[in-house]
N, C-alpha and C positions, 0 to 999 in steps of 0.2 A: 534365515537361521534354522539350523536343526529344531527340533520340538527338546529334546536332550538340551540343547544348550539354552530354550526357549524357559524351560524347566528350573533349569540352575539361577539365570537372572531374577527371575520371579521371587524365586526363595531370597535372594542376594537383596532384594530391592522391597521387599516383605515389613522390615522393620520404617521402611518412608526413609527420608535422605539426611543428612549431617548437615546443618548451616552452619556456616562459623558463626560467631557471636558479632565480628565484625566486619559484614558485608562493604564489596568495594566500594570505594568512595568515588570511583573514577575507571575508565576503564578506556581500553585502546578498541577502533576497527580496525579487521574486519573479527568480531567475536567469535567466528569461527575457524579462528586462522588455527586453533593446537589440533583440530581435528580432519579438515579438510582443506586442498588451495580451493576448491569451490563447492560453495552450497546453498545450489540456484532452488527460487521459486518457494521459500521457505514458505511452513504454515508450525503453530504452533499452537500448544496446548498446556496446561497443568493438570497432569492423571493426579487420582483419588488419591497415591502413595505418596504426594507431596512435591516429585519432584515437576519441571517445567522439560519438555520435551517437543523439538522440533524436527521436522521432516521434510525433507530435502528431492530433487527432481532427479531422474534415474539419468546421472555422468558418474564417469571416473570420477573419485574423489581428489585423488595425487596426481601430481607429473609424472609421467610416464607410466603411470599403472596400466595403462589402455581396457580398462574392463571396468564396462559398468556396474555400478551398484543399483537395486532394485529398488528404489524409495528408501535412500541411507534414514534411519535414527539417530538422532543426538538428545542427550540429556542433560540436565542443571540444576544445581540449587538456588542459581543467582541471576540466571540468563545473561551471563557473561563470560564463564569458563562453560564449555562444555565439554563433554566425554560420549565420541563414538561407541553404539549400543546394538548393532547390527542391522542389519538391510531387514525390510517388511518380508519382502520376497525374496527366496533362492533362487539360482538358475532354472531349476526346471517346476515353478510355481508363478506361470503367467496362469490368466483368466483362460475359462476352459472355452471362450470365443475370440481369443488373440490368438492373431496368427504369430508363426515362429519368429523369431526376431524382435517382436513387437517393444519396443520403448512405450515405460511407464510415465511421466510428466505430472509436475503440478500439482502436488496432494491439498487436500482439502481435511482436517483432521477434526471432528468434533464427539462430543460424548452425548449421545441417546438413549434415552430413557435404559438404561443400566449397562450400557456398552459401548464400546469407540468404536465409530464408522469415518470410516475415510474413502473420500471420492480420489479418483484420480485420472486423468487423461492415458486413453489407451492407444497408440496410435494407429494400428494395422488392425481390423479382425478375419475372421474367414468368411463373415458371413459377403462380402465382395472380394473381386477380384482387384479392386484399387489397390495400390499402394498407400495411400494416406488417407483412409476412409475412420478418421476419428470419432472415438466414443469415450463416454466417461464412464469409468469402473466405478464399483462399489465392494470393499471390505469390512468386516466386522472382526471383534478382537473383545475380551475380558478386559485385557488390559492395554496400556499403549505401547508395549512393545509387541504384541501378538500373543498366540498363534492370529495369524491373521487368517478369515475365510473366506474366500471369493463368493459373488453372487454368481448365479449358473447366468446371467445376461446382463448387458450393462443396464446401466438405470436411463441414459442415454445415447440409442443406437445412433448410429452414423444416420447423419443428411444427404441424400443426392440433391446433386445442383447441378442437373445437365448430364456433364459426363465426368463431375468429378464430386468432391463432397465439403458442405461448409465444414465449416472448423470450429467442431463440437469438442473442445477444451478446457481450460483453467477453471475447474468446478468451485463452487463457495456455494457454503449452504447455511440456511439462516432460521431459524423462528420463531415467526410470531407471538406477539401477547395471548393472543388466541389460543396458540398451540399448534398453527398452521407449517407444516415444514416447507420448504420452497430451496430448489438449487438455481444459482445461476449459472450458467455457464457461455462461453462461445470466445468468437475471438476474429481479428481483421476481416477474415473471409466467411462473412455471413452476420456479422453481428452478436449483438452481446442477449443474451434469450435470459425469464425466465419460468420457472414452470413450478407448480407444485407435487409438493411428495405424499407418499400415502404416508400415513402414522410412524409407521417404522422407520419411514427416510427411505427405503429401497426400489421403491419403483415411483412413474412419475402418475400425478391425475391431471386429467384434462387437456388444455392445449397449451402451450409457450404464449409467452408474452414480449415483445422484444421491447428490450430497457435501452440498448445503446445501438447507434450506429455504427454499418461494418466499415471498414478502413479504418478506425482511430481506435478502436477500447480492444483490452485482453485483461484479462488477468484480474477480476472482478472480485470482491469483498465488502460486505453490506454491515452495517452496525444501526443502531436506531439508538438515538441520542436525540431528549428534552421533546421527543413527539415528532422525527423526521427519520427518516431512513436515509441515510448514506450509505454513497453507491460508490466506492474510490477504484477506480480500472489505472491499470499501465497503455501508457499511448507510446509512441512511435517503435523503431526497432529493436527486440529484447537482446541483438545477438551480429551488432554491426563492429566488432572488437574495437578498435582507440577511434572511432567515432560516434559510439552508441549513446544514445539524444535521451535511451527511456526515461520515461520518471510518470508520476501518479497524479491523475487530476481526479475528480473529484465533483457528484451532484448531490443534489437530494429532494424528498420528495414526502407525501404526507402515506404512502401507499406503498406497500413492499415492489407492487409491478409498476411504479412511476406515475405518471410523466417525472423524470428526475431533470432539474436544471441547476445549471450553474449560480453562481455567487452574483452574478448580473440575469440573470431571468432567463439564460439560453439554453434551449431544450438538449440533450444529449444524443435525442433522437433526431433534432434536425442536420441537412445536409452542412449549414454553418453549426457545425456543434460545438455546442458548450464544456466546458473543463476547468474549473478553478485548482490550479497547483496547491498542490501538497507536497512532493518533493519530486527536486531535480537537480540536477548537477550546477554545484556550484563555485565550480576554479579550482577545486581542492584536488586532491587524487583520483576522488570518483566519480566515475559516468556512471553512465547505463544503469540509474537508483528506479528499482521498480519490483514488481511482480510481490507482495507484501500481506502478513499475516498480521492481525493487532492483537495487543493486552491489556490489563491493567493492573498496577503494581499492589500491591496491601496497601499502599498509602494513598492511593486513588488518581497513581500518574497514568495517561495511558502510552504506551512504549509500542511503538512499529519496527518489527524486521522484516526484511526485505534487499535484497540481494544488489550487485552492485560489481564493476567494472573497475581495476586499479590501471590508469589508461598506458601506466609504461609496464603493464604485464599483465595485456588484455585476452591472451591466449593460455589456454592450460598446457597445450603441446606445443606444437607447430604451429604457422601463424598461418590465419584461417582457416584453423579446424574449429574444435571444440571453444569456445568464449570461457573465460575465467571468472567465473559470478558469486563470489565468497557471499557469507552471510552478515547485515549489518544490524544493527540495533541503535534508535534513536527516538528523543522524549517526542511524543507528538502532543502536540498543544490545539486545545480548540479556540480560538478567537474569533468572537463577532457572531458565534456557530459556524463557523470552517474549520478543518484539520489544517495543520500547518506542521511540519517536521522543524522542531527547534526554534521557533514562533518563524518563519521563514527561513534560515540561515542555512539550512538544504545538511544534505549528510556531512556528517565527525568525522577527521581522522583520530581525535581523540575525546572523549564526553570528562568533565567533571562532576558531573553525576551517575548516578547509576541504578535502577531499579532498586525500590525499597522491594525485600521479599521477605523480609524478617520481620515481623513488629517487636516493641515494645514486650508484648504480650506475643507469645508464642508457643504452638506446642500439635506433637504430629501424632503426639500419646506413642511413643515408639520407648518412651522411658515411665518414668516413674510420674505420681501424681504432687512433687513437691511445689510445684508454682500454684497451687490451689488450694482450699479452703475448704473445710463440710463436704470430705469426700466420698462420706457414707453412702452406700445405693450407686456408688457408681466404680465403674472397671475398665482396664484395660484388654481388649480381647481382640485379634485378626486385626493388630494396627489403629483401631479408633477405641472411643471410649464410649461407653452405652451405659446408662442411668437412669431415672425419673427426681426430679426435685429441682434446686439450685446448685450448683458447681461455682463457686465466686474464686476469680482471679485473684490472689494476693498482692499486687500492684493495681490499684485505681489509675483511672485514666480521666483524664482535666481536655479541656480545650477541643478546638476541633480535631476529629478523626476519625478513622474509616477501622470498622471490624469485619472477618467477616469468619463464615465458618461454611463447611462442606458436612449436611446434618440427610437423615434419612429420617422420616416421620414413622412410627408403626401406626396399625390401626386406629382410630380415635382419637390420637396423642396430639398433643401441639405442643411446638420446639421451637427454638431461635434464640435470641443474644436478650444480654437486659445491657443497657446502656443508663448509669444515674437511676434515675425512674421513669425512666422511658423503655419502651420492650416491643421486639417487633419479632414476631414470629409466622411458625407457616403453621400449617394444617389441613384437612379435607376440605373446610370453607375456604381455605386460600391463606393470602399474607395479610397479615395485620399488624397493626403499630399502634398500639399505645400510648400515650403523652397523659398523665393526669385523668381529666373528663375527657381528653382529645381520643376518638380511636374511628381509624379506619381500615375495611375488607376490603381487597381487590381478591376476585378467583385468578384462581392459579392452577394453569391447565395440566391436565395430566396428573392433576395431584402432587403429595409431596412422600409415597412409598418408596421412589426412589433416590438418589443420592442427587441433591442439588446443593447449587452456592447460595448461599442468603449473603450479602454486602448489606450493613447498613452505617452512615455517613452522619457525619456532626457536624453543623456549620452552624454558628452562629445559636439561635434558639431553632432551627429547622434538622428535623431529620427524617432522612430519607431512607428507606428499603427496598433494594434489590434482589427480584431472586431469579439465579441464570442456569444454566445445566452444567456449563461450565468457563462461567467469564470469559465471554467472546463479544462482549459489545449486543446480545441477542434477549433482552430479559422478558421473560416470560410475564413478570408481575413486578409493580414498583409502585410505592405509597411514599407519599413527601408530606408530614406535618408539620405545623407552625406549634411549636411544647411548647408548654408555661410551666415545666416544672425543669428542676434542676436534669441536667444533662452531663454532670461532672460527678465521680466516684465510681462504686465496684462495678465492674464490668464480670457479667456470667455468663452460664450456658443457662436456660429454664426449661424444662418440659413437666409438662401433666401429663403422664403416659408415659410409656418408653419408646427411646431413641437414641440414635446415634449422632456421634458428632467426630468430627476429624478436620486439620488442618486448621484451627483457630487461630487467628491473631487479631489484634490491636493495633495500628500506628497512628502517630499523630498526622492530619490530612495534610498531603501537600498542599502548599500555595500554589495555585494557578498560575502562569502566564499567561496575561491578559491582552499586550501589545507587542505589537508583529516588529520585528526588525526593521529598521529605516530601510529603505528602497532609495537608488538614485534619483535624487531631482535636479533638473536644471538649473543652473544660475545665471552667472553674464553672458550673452550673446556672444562667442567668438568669430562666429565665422558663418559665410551660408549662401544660401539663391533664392530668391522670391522667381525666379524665372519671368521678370517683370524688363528682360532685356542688358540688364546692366551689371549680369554677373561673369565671373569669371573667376578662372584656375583650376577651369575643367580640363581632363585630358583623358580620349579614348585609346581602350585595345578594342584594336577591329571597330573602327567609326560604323554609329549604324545612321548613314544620309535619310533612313524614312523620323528620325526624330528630331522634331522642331519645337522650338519656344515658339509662341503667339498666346497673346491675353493673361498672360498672369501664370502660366503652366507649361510645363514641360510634356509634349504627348509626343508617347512612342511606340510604335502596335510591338506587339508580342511578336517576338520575333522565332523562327521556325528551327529556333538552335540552343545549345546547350552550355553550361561549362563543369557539368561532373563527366567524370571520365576521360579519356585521354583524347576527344576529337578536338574540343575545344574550341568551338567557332559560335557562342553564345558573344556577343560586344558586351561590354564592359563601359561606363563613365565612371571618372573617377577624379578624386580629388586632395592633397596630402593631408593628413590628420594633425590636428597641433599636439604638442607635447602636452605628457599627463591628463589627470584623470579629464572626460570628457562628456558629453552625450551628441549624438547626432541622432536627426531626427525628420521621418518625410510623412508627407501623406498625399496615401497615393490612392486612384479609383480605379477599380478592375473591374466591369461586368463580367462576371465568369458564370452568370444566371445559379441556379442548385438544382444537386441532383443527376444532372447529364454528366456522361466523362469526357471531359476536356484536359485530356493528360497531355503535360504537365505544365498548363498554361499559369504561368506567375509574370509577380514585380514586386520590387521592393528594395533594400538596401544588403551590401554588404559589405564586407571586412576581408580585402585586398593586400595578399603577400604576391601571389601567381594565379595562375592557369589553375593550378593545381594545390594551389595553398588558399582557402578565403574558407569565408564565416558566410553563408548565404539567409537573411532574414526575408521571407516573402509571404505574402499572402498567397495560395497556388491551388488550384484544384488536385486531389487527389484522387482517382476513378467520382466516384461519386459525391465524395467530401470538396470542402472547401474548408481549409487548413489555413491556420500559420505558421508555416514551417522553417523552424532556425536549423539547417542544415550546415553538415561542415563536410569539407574535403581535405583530405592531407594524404602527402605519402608515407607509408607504412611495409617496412620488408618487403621493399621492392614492388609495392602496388598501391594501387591508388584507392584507402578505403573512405567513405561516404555514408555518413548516416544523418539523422533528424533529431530534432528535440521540438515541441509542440509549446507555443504559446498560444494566448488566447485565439476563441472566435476572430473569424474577419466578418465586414461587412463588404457593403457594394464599396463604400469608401473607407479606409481602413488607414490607423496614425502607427506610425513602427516606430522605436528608440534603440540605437543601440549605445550600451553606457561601457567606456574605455575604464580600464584599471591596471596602472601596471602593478604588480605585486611585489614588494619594496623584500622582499623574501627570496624571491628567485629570478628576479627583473622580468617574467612572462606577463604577454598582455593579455588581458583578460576581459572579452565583450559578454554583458549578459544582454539579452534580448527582453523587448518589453512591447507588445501592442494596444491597441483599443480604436473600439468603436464608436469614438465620439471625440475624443482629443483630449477628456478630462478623465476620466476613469480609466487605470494601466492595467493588466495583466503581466508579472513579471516573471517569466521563466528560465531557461536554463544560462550557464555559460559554455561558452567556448575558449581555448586559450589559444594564443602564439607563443614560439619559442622565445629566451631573451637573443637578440639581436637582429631579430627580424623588425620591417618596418611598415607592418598594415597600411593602406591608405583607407580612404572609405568613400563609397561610392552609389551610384544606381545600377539596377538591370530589370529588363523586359524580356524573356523567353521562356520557352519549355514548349511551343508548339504555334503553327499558325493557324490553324483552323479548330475552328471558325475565326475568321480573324476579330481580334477586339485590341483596342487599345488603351495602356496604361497610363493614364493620366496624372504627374505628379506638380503639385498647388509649391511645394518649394522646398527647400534641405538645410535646414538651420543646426549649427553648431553650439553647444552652450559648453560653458566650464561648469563643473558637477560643483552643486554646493557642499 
């Protein structure tokens, strides 16, 4: 945007935003559809002026525009409608170490110590003669629409790796209770790193630390929730159009730089690596659900977006150009301590809920002081309100719920909310909270001169104070007491000293979701092989004569062939599926050792229309990894596209399910995919569909390479009807 037009918004947006009085009840994806067909790799924010603002990776926004946007802006009042607000950057305002042409990628947006800095992936610079020798930029800004300022160098220079360069990408920056900054960044090719920042956030100290293994994680985003740091990365391919597998798994850890693991103990850094889902596609309209920014609502829900695939209009233009990756919005729930997108039930075509962003109590001070009480000593001035004493809300607030306020301490002053007669405030010594005789100090780094969030929460006789820089899951300081005094009536602002306060509200706290959506379980035994000699209604494409029953197993080496792509000479066994809902189910042993590349030696099951039409579930080496990978093939405009979706860890001997659904909606069959590493514990990840009229079979396969030769040992292939 001009600095001219930079100028006029600012003024425009001066007075904070209009909410209606009544926020949606319900809302459709993709929430970005009145502004863009796509708006990949979302990161989001709420600036000081009230409103909620998201940022978006440098595509064409429209069909057929053919011209990029530089890190598009969107705005909200409600994070449901939004309103296009102009590109970060003009054409001729790349980093003054990006070379010409250079694409922007993957913003990272947060507020530091009195200003928004956002990272971003650069892809080209000058400083090599590479083609794709990626770095992460840094820009700084007043406000969140700009002027935005480049650093004169990235915060992270390109990697050499031989004669090319890892993949120094998808930045997420995070900090500590401490006050410690830290970016993560990286991506397939080289790993997921993370490093610390100096004070300012703009350059890095010391050495990286590698958080995830390379081959599986991108797109990295950290929060610390109840004394763990979660680590949620996008795995498989971001940009495979109507077969794109992404979607978000998920570690955590007691240390910003790890060891982070899974929901079952598995390191994210081992070559079997761990990932507990958080969302994935699930039968509906949307693939490729990943690359994701979080929030949390005034009422205390927290809300993930993050971009996403409509699989019958997977292309912006042409079909295999640009991916069509609109923006989605969905409640995430924590259960058990895991994220879960809609307690499991994976991305909305449409939510009956909707972000609470209005409380009860509300107010941006952009009007008049009428919702308040004893407004002596205090004014409205530059959009907030600045005072010394008490300020009491003329609506009392009962029951559980969450307040919070966006407060600036001056010298000596201490500020914050009263809740009943309970009061939790900041200051030079830090956050404190109040209850009766109850009070306790946590410091609070960096002080509080500058503009921070205080959230403080009401459950039951407990409450708890947050204070973040700018509600990102990141808090700098948090106090949880057990009150013994009332916690119901006026709700105020307090300070001793002067201070400021802005965007205040009240809501009553959401209820939580506490229990995960049912998952397929097996029921009656329909059908199957113990491989014990006596089975039958097997039938091969392309019989492989080295596979034989003996002792209770089916072994058959990996054979030195394939079935993505048009050669086609991987064997197939197979067998017909019974009508309706279903599970099938093997377990199979692969030494595939870790660590070595053994590409791309698998086994496992699949879901059989063709050559060119199947559901592929296998345990598989990928370069260095050792995957579960639920792959699909189908044709598409005339070619044959192929992508992944990631279930759990494999072991040496590894239990796969795949669970039948036809969809009494559109008659499409629908397999989601499920593994584990013991036979009693599942991992359930994504789906895949068939069209209606087609007729899956379901099956075994052994290939992707012969060497080293090893073979796949399957114990039997049981049929159940789904309970």
């Amino acid at each position: 945007m001009h600095i001219a037009a930079v100028a006029t918004l600012v003024a425009s947006l001066f007075a904070g935003p209009v909410a209606s009085a009544s926020p949606p009840a319900a809302f459709e994806n993709p929430v970005s559809k009145d502004i863009a067909d796509t708006f990949a790799d979302p990161a989001v924010i709420r600036g000081l002026d009230g409103y909620w603002y998201s940022y978006g990776t440098s595509d064409p926004m429209h069909e057929g525009e053919g011209k990029h946007h530089r890190l598009p802006i969107a705005r909200s009042t409600d994070l449901v409608e939004w309103t296009y607000v102009g590109d970060a950057f003009g054409e001729n305002e790349l980093p003054p170490y990006a070379a010409p042409g250079s694409l922007l990628w993957a913003p990272d947006i947060r507020y530091l110590d009195g200003r928004y800095v956002m990272y971003f992936t650069v892809t080209n610079t000058t400083s090599t003669p590479h083609q794709w020798d990626y770095s992460i930029g840094v820009a700084t800004s007043p406000t969140p629409t700009g002027p935005w300022t480049h650093q004169a160098a990235p915060v992270v220079p390109p990697r050499p790796s031989g004669d090319s360069y890892w993949n120094t990408i998808d930045p997420s920056q995070f900090t500590d209770v401490d006050g410690t900054k830290y970016l993560y960044f990286g991506g397939f090719f080289g790993g997921m790193w993370v490093t610390e920042l100096t004070a300012d956030g703009l350059r890095t100290v010391g050495k990286p630390s590698q958080v995830a293994i390379d081959n599986k994680f991108e797109g990295a985003y950290v929060v610390r929730r109840d004394g763990y740091y979660y680590l949620l990365a996008s795995s498989a391919n971001c940009c495979a159009g109507p077969t794109t597998g992404y979607s978000v798994l998920a570690g955590r850890a007691t240390s910003p730089r790890g060891p982070f693991v899974d929901r079952e103990g598995q390191p994210l850094l081992a070559s079997r690596a761990g990932g507990t889902p958080v969302v994935a596609p699930n039968g509906d309209r949307w693939i490729g659900t990943g690359h994701h920014a979080q929030l949390t609502d005034v009422a205390g829900q927290d809300w993930m977006l993050y971009h996403a695939i409509d699989r019958s209009d997977p292309f912006l233009d042409q079909p295999y150009g640009i991916n069509e990756r609109p923006m989605l919005l969905d409640r995430l729930d924590w259960i058990d301590g895991w994220p879960m997108v809609r307690a499991g039930a994976g991305p909305s075509e449409r939510s009956d809920e909707a972000p609470v962003t209005r409380g009860s109590v509300h107010d941006g001070f952009s009007g008049d002081l009428s919702a308040w009480r004893d407004t002596n000593g205090w004014s409205v001035r530059d959009g907030h309100i600045s005072g010394t004493g008490t300020l009491t809300a003329r609506l009392g607030m009962g029951g559980d719920l969450r307040a919070e306020t966006d407060l600036r301490v001056k010298d000596g002053a201490t500020a914050g909310l009263r809740i009943g007669e309970a009061t939790a405030t900041v200051s030079a010594d830090g956050l404190t909270v109040t209850a009766g005789a109850a009070r306790r100090t946590v410091a609070l780094p960096g002080g509080a001169a500058t503009w921070r969030n205080l959230a403080v929460t009401v459950k039951g006789h407990t409450i708890t104070a947050e204070v973040t820089s700018a509600r990102l899951g990141d808090p700098q300081a948090t106090v949880r007491l057990e009150a013994r005094v009332p916690l119901a009536g006026a709700f105020a602002l307090v300070t001793e000293g002067a201070a400021d306060f802005d965007n205040v509200s009240a809501a009553h706290l959401t209820k939580p979701v506490t229990r995960p959506v049912p998952v397929p379980e097996p029921g009656r035994r329909l059908d199957g092989d113990e491989f014990d000699g006596r089975g039958a209604g097997w039938t091969w494409v392309r019989q492989d004569p080295a596979a034989k029953v003996a002792k209770g197993a089916l072994t058959w080496p990996v054979q030195s062939a394939d079935l993505v792509g048009t050669g086609n000479t991987a064997s197939v066994l197979l067998r017909d599926a019974p009508q309706g809902d279903y599970i099938v189910e093997t377990k199979v042993t692969l030494d595939l050792g870790e660590d070595t590349v053994r590409n791309y030696q698998q086994a496992g099951l699949v879901a059989y229309a063709s050559d060119d039409d199947f559901a592929r579930l296998s345990q598989v080496s990928i370069w260095n990894t050792r995957q579960v990978e639920y792959g699909r093939e189908l044709p598409f405009a005339g070619r044959l596209s192929y992508g992944g979706n990631i279930a759990g860890p494999p072991a040496k001997t590894t239990w796969l399910r795949l669970a039948h659904h036809v969809d009494p909606a559109n008659g499409e069959h629908e397999f989601r995919a499920a593994s584990s590493r013991d036979g009693k514990t599942w991992t359930w990840a994504g789906v895949w569909t068939f069209p209606n009229g087609t007729t899956p079979r379901i099956g075994l396969v052994s290939h992707g390479g012969a060497q080293p030769p090893v073979d796949a040992e399957f114990d039997y292939v049981r049929v159940y009807r789904t309970r």
